[in-house]
DRENDO-1510 file (C-alpha; in Angstrom, 1 decimal, always signed):
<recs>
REC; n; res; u; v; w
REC; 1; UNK; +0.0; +0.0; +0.0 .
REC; 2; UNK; +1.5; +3.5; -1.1 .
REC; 3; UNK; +2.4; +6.0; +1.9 .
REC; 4; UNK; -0.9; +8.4; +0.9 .
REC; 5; UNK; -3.3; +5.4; +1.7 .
REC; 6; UNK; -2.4; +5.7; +5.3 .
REC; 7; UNK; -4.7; +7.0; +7.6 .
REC; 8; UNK; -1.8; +8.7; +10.1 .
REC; 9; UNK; -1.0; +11.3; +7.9 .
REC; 10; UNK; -4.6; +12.6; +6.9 .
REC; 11; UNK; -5.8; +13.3; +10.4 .
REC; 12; UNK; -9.2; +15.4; +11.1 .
REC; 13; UNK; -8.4; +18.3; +11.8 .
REC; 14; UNK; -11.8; +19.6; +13.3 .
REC; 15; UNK; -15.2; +18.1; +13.8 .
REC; 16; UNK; -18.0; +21.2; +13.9 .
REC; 17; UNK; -21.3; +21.0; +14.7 .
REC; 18; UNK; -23.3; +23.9; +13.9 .
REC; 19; UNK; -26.4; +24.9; +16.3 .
REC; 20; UNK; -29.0; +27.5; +17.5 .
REC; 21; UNK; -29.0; +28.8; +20.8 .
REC; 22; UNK; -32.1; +31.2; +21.9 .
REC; 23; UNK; -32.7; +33.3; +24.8 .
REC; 24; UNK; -33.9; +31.1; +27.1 .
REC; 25; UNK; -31.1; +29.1; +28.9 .
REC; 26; UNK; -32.7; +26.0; +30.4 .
REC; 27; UNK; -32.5; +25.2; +26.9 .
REC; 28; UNK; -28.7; +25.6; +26.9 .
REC; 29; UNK; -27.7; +22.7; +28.5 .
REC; 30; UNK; -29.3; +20.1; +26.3 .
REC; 31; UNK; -28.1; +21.6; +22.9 .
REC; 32; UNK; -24.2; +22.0; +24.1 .
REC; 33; UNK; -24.3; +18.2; +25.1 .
REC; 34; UNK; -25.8; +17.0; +22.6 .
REC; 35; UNK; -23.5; +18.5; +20.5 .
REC; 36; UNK; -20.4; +17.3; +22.5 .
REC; 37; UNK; -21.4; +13.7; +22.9 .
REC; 38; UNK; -22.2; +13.3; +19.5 .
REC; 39; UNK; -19.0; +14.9; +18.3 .
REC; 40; UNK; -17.4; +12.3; +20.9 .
REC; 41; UNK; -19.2; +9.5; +19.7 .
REC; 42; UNK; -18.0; +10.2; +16.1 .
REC; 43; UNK; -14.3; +11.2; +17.3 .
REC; 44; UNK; -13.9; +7.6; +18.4 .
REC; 45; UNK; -15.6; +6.1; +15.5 .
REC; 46; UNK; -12.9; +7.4; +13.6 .
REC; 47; UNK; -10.6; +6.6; +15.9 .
REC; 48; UNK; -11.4; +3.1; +15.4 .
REC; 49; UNK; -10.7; +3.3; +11.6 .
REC; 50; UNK; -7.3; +4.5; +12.5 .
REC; 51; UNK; -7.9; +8.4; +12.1 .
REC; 52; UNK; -6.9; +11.0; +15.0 .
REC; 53; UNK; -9.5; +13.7; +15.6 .
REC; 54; UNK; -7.4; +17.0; +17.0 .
REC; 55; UNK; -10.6; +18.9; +17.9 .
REC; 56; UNK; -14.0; +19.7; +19.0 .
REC; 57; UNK; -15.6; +22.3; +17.6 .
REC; 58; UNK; -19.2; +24.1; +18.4 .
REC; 59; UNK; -20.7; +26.9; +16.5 .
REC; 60; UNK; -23.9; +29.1; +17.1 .
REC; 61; UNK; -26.3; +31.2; +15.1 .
REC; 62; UNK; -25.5; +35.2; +16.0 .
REC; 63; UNK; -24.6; +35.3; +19.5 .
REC; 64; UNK; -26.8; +38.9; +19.3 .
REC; 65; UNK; -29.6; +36.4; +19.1 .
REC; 66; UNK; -29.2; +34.7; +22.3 .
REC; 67; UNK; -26.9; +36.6; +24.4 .
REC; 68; UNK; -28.1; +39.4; +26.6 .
REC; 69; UNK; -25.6; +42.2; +25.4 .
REC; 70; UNK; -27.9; +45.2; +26.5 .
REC; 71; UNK; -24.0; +45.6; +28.3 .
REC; 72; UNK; -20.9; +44.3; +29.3 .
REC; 73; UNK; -22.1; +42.8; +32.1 .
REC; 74; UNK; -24.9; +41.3; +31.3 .
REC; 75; UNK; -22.9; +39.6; +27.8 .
REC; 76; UNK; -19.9; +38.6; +30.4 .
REC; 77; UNK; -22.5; +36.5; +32.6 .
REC; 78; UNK; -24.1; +34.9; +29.6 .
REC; 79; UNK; -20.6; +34.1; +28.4 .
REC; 80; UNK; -19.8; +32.8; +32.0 .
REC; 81; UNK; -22.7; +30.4; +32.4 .
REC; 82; UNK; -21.8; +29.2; +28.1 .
REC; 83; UNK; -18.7; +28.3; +29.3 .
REC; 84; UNK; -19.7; +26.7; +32.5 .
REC; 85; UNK; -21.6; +24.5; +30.6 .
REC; 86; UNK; -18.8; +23.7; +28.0 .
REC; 87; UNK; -16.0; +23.2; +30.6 .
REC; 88; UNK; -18.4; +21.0; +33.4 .
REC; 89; UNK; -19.0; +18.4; +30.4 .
REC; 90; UNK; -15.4; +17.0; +30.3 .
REC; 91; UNK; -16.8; +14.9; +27.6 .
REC; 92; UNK; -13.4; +13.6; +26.5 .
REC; 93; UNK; -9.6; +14.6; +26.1 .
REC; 94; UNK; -9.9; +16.2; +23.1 .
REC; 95; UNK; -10.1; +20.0; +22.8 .
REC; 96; UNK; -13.9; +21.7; +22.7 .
REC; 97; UNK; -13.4; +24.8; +21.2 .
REC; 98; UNK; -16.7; +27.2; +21.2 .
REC; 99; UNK; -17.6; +30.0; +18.6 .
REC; 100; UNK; -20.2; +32.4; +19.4 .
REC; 101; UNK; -21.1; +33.2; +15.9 .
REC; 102; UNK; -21.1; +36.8; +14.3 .
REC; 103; UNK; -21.2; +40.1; +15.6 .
REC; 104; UNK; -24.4; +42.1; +13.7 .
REC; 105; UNK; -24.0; +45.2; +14.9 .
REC; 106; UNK; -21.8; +47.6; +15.7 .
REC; 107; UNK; -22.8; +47.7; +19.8 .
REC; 108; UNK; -22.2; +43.6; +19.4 .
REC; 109; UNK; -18.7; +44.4; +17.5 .
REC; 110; UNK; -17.8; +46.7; +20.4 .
REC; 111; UNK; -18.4; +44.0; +23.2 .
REC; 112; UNK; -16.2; +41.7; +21.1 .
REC; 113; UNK; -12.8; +43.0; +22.5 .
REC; 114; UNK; -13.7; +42.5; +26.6 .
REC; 115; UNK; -14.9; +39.3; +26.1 .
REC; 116; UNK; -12.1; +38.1; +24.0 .
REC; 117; UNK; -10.1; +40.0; +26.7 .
REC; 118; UNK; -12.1; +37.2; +29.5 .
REC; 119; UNK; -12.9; +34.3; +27.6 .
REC; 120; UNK; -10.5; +33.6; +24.5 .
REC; 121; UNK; -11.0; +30.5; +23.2 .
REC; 122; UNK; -14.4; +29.8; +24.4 .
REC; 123; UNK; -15.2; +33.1; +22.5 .
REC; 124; UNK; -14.4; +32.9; +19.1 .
REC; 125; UNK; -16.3; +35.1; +16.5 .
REC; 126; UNK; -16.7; +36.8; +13.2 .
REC; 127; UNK; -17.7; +40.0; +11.1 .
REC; 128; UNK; -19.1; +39.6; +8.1 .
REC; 129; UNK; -18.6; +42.7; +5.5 .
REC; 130; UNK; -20.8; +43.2; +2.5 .
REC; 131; UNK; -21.6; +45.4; -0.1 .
REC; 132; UNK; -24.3; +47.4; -1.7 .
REC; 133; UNK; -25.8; +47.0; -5.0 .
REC; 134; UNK; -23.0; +49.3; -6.6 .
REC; 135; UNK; -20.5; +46.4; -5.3 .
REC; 136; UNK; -19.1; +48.9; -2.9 .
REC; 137; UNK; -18.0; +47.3; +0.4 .
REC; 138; UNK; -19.6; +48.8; +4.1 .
REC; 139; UNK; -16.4; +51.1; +5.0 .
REC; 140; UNK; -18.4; +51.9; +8.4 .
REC; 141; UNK; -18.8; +48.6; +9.4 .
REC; 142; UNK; -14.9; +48.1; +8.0 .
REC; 143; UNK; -13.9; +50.9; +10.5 .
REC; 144; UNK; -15.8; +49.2; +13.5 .
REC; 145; UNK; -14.3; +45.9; +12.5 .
REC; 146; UNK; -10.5; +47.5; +12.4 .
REC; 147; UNK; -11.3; +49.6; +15.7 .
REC; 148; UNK; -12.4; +46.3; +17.6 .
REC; 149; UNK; -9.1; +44.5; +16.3 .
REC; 150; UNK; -7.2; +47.4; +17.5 .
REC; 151; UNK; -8.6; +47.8; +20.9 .
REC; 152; UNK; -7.8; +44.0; +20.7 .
REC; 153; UNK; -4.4; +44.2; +20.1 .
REC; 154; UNK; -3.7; +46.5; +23.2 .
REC; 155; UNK; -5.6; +44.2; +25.9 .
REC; 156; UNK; -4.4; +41.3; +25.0 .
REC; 157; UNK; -1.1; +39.5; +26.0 .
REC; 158; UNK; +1.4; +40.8; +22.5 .
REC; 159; UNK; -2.1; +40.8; +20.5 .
REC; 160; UNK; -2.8; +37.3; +20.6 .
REC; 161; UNK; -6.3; +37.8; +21.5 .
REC; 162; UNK; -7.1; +38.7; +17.8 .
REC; 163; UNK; -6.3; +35.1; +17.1 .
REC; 164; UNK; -10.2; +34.8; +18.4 .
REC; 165; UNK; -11.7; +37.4; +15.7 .
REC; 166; UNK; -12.2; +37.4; +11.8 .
REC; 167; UNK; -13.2; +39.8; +9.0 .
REC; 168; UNK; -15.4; +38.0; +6.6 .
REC; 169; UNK; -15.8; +38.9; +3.0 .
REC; 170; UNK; -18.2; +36.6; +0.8 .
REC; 171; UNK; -18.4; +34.0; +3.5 .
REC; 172; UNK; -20.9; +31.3; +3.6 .
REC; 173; UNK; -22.1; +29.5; +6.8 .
REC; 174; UNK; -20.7; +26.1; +7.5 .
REC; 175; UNK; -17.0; +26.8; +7.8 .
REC; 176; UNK; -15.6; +24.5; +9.8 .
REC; 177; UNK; -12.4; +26.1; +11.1 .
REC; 178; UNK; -12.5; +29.4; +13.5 .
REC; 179; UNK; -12.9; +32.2; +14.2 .
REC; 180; UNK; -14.4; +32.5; +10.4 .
REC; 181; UNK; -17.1; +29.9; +11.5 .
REC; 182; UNK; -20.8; +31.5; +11.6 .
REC; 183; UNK; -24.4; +29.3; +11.7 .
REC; 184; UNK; -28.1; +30.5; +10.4 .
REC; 185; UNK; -30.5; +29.4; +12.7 .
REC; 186; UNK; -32.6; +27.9; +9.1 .
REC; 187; UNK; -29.9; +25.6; +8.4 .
REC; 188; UNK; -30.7; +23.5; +11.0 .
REC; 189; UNK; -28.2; +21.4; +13.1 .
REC; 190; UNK; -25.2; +20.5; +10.9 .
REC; 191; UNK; -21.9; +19.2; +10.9 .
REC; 192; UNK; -18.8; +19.5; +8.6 .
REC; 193; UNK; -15.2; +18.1; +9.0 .
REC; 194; UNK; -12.0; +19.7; +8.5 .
REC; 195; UNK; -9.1; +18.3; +7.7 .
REC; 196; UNK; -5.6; +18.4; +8.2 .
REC; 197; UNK; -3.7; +17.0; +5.2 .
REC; 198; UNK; +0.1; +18.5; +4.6 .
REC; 199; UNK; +1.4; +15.3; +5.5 .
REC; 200; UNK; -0.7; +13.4; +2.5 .
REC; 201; UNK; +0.2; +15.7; +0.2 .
REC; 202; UNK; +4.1; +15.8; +1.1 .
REC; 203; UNK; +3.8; +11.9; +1.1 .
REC; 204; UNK; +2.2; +11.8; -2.5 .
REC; 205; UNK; +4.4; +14.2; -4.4 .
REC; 206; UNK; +7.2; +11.8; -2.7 .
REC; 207; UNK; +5.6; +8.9; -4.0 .
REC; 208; UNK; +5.5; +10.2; -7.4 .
REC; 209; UNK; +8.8; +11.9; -7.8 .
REC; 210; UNK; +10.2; +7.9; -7.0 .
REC; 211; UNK; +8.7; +6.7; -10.1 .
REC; 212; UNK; +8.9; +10.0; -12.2 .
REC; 213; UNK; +11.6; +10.0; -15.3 .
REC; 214; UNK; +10.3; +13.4; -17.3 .
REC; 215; UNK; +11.5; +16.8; -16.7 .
REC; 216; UNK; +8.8; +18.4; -18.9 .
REC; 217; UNK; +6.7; +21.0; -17.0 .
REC; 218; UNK; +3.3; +19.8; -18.8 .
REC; 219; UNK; +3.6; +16.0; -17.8 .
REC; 220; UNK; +5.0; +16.9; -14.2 .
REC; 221; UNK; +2.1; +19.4; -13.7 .
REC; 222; UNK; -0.4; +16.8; -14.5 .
REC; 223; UNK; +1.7; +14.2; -12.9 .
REC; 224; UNK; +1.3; +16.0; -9.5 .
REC; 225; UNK; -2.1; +17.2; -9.8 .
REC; 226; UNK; -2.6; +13.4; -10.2 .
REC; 227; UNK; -1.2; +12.0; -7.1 .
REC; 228; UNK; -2.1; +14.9; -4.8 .
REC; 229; UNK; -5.9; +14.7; -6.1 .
REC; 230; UNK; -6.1; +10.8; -5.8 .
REC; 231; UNK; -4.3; +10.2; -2.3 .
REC; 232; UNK; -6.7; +12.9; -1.1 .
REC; 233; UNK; -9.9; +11.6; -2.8 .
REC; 234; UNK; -9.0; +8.5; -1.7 .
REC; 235; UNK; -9.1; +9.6; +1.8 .
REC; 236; UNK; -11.9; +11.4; +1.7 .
REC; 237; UNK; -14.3; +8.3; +0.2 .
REC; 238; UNK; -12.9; +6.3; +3.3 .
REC; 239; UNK; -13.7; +9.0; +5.9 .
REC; 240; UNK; -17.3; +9.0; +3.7 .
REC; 241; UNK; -18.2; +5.5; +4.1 .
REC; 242; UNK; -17.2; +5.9; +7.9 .
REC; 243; UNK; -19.9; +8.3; +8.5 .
REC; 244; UNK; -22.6; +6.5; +6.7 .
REC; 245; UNK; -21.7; +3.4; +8.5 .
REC; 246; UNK; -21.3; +5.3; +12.0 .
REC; 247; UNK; -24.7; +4.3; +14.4 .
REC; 248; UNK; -25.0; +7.2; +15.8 .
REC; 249; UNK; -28.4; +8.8; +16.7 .
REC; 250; UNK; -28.1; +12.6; +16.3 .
REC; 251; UNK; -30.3; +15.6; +15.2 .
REC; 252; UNK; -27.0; +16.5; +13.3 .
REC; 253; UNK; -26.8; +16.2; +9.4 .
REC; 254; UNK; -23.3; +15.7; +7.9 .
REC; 255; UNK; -23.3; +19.3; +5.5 .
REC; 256; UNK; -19.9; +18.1; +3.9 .
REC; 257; UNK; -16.5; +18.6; +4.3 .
REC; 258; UNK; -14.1; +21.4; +3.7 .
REC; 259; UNK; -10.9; +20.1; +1.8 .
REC; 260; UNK; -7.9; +22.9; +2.7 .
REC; 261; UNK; -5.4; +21.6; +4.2 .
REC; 262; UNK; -5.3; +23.3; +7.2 .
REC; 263; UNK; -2.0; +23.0; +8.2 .
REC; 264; UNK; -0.5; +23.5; +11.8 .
REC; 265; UNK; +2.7; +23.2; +14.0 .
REC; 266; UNK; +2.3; +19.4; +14.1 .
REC; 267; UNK; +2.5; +18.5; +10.4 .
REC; 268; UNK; +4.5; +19.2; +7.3 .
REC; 269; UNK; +4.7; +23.0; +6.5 .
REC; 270; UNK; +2.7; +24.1; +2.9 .
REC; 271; UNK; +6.0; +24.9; +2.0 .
REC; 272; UNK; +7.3; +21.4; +1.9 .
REC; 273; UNK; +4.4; +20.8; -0.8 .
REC; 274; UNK; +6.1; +24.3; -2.4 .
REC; 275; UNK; +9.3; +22.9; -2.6 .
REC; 276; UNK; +8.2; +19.1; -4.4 .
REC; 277; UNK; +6.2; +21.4; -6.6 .
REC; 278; UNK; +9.9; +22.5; -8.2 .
REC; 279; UNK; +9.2; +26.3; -6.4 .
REC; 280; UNK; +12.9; +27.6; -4.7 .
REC; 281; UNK; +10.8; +28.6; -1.8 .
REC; 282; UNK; +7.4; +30.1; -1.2 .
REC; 283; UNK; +7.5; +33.7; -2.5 .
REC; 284; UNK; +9.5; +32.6; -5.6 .
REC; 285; UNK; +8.6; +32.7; -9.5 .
REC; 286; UNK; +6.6; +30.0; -9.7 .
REC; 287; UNK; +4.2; +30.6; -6.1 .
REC; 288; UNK; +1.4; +31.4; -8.1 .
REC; 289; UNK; +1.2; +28.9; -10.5 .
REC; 290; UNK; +1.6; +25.8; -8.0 .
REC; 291; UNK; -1.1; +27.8; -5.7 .
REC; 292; UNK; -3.6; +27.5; -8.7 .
REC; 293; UNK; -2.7; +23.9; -8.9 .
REC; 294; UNK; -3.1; +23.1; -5.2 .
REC; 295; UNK; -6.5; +24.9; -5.5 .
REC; 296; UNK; -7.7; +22.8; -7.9 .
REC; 297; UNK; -6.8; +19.9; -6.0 .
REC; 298; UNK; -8.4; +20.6; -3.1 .
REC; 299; UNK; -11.7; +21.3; -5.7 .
REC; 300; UNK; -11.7; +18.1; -7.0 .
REC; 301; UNK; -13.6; +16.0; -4.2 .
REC; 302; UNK; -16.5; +14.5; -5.9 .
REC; 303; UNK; -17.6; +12.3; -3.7 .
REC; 304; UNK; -18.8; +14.7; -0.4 .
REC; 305; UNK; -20.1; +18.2; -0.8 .
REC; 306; UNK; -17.8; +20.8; -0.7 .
REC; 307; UNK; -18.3; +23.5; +1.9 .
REC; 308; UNK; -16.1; +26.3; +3.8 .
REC; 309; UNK; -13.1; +26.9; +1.8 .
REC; 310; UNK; -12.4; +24.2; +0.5 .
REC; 311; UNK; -8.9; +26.1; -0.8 .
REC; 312; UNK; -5.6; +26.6; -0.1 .
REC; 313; UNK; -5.2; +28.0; +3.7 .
REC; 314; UNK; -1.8; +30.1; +4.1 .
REC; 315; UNK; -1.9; +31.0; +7.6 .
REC; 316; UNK; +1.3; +32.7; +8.4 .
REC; 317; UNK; +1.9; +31.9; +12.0 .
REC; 318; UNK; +0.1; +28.6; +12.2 .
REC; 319; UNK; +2.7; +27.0; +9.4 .
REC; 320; UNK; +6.4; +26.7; +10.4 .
REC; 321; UNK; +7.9; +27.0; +6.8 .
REC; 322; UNK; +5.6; +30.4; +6.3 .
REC; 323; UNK; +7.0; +31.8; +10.0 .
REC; 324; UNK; +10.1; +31.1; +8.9 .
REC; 325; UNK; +9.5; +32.6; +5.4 .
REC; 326; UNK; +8.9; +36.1; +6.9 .
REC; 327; UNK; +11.7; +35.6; +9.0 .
REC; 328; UNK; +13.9; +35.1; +5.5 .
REC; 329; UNK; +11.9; +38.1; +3.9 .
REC; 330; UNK; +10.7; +35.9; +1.3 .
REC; 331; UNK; +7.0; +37.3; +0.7 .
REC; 332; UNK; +5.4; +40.6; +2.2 .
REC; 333; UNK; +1.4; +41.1; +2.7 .
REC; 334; UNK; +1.0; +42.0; -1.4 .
REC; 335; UNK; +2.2; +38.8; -2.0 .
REC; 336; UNK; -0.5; +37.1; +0.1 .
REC; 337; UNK; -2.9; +39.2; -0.9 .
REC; 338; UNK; -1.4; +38.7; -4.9 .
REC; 339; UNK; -1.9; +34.8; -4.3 .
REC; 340; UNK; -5.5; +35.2; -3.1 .
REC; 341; UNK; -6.4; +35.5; -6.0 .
REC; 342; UNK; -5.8; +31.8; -7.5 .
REC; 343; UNK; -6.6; +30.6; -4.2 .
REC; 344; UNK; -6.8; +31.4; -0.7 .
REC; 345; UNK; -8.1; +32.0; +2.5 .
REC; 346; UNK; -7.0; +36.4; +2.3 .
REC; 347; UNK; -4.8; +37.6; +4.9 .
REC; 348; UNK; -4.4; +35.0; +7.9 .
REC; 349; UNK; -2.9; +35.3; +11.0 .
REC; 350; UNK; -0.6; +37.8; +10.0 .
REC; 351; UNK; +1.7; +39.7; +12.6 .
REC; 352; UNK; +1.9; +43.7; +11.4 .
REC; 353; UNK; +3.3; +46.8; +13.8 .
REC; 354; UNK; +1.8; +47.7; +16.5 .
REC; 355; UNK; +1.7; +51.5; +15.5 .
REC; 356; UNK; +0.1; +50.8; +12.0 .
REC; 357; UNK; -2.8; +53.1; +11.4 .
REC; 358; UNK; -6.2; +52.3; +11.5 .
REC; 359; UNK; -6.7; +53.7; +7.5 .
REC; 360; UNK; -4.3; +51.3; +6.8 .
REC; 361; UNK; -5.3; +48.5; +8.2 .
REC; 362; UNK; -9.4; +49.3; +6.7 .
REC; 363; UNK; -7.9; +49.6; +3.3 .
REC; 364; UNK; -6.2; +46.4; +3.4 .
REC; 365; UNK; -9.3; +45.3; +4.7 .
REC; 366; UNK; -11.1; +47.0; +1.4 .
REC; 367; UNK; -8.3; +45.6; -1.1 .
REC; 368; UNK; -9.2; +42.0; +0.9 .
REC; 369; UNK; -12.8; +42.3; +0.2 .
REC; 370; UNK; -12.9; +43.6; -3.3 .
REC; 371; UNK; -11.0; +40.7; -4.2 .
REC; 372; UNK; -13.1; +38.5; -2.7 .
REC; 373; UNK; -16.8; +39.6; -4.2 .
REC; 374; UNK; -14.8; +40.4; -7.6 .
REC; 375; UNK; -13.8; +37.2; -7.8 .
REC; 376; UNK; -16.4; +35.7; -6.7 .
REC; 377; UNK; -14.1; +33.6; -3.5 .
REC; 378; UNK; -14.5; +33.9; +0.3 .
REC; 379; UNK; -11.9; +35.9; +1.5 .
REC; 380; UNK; -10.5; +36.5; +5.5 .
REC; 381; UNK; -8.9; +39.0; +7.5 .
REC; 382; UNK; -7.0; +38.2; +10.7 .
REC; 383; UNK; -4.3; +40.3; +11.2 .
REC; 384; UNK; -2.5; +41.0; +14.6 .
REC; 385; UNK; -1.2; +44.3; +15.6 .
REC; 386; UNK; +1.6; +43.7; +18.0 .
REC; 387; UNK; +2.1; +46.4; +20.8 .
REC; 388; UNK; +6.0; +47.7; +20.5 .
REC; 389; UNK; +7.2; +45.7; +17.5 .
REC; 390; UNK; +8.0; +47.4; +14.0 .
REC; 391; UNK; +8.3; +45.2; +10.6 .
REC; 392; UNK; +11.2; +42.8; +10.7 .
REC; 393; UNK; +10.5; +42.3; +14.8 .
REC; 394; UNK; +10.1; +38.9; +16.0 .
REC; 395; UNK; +6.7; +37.7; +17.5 .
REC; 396; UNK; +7.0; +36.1; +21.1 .
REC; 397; UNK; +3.5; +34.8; +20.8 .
REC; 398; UNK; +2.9; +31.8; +23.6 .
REC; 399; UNK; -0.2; +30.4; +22.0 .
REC; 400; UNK; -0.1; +26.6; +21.7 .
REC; 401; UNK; -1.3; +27.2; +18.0 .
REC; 402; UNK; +0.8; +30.1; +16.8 .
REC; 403; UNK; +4.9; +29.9; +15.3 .
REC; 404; UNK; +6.8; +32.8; +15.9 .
REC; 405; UNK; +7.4; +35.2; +12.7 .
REC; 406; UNK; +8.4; +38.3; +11.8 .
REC; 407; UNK; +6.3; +41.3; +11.9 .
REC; 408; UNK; +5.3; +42.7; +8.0 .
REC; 409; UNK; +4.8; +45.6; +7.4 .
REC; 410; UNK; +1.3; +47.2; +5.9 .
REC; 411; UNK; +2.3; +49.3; +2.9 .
</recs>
């Protein structure tokens, strides 16, 4: 059996359920355990079948919608008894992570700081951004968005707290991974896996390359297109029939799956894929063309529905090899932004100075979200503003999730 067949290195990177919460909290309870049994029960189905589960994920409706944010006070106890609730369970080892949903309005954008200040994890959430029928994006709700990230940045430990918030531009519902993840009470309860799958990828273009004798660019492109597309479809049918055999009796409805690769600390960097792609590093001539070709790999699932992303995820301080790439000054934020267009997540996790201004930072925002309605893609924002450090500074995040980078500049 070839390397890419084996379960180990396509692990899942997330179960998320998606629910509704309303204002009356006896009903809280019930939902939240539901939620976290049934994502336990289905963490160590897979687990049978060989495949790791790394998280626990639950996502509401608009937390406007259930919260009492009248004030700061009242949200904070609400937020309290949430997590109460999530933390008493100790339904298993693996980590429960908790969104809240998106912020509606500007009074609910303004709480977001505090309680990302008090809660962090347990208090994920979003900002969606549209536009009006002249395709011109909402600048005041930009502005509220980049004033919250701000105030963010300064009461939280070097910024980290904006880990915990997202801009959204031409977002769905459904995504699996946080803080981008939002629910619509309509949809029902649903659930979508992410995955984590550098490893499968690294371990297919390996497998290839041994029995590879052209140097032609045509043959080689198709060539690793090939192997990356079938060692991942291949997983993805298996993880498929695991579900539909899985006896579990739930109110939750498998919406799909979202195909990015997700990468983390714990696997091979997207930069290793880079490299077996023939690109000198990532940055290089040659960046965009093998991000167009991962893209379509990771659209190529035909056998699940597609949802989130489903795209190539560059999230600068969650890869090693990209950390490391800012530390080598091999790409800037243009280039990021440059590559969102063949594929992409938008601007993610990126470290900027501390002292950058707030126009700045909303007309990244803008150049983000034209991008993504233009072309038709959903498109993120997370950047983090780190108190006291300038562009070429190194981060000393202490999050168990983030590498340490340098700082870019916003230009």
């Amino acid at each position: 059996m070839s390397n890419y067949t084996q379960q180990d290195l396509c692990k899942i990177r997330t179960i998320t359920t998606f629910l509704s919460l309303d204002r009356n909290q006896q009903n809280w309870p019930q939902r939240i355990n539901s939620a976290a049994n049934f994502c336990q029960q289905l963490s160590e189905t897979f687990a049978a079948h060989g495949y790791s589960v790394q998280s626990i994920r639950i996502v509401t409706n608009p937390f406007g919608e259930y919260i009492n944010t009248q004030s700061l006070a009242t949200a904070r106890a609400d937020l309290e008894y949430l997590s109460t609730l999530i933390n008493a369970g100790n339904h298993s080892a693996t980590r429960v992570r908790f969104a809240i949903g998106e912020a509606k309005t500007a009074h609910e954008i303004g709480l977001l700081p505090e309680l990302i200040k008090e809660f962090g994890d347990l208090c994920n959430a979003c900002i969606n951004i549209g536009v009006d029928e002249h395709s011109v994006l909402d600048n005041r709700r930009i502005e509220t968005a980049v004033a919250a990230v701000h105030k963010i940045s300064r009461i939280t430990d070097n910024g980290q707290g904006n880990f915990n918030l997202t801009i959204n531009f031409n977002c769905k519902p459904l995504i699996p991974y946080f803080p981008a993840s939002y629910h619509r009470t309509e949809l029902g309860d649903q659930y979508v896996l992410g995955l984590e799958t550098p490893d499968l990828l690294v371990a297919a273009l390996q497998a290839f390359q041994l029995g590879n004798t052209t140097e032609d660019h045509q043959v080689l492109t198709h060539g690793y297109y090939q192997a990356m597309s079938t060692a991942l479809n291949h997983q993805i049918k298996n993880i498929k029939q695991i579900i539909a055999s899985a006896e579990i009796n739930s109110s939750f409805n498998f919406a799909g799956i979202d195909s990015s690769a997700a990468p983390s600390k714990d696997c091979a960097s997207m930069v290793d894929i880079y490299k077996l792609l023939g690109v000198e590093y990532f940055g290089a001539a040659g960046t965009t063309e093998a991000s167009a070709l991962l893209t379509r790999v990771f659209k190529s699932i035909t056998s699940v529905p597609l949802v989130g992303f489903s795209g190539l995820m560059l999230a600068v301080t969650e890869d090693t090899g990209l950390a490391m790439g800012t530390i080598n000054k091999q790409f800037d934020i243009r280039a990021l932004l440059t590559y969102s267009a063949v594929c992409g997540i938008g601007l993610d996790t990126v470290p900027i100075p501390g002292d950058t201004p707030l126009t700045k930072i909303a007309a990244i925002m803008r150049d983000t979200g034209t991008m993504a309605y233009r072309l038709d893609k959903p498109l993120t924002v997370r950047l983090f503003p780190v108190p006291g450090l300038k562009a070429g500074d190194i981060t000393d995040f202490s999050g168990d999730d983030l590498c340490n980078c340098a700082v870019l500049a916003v230009p």
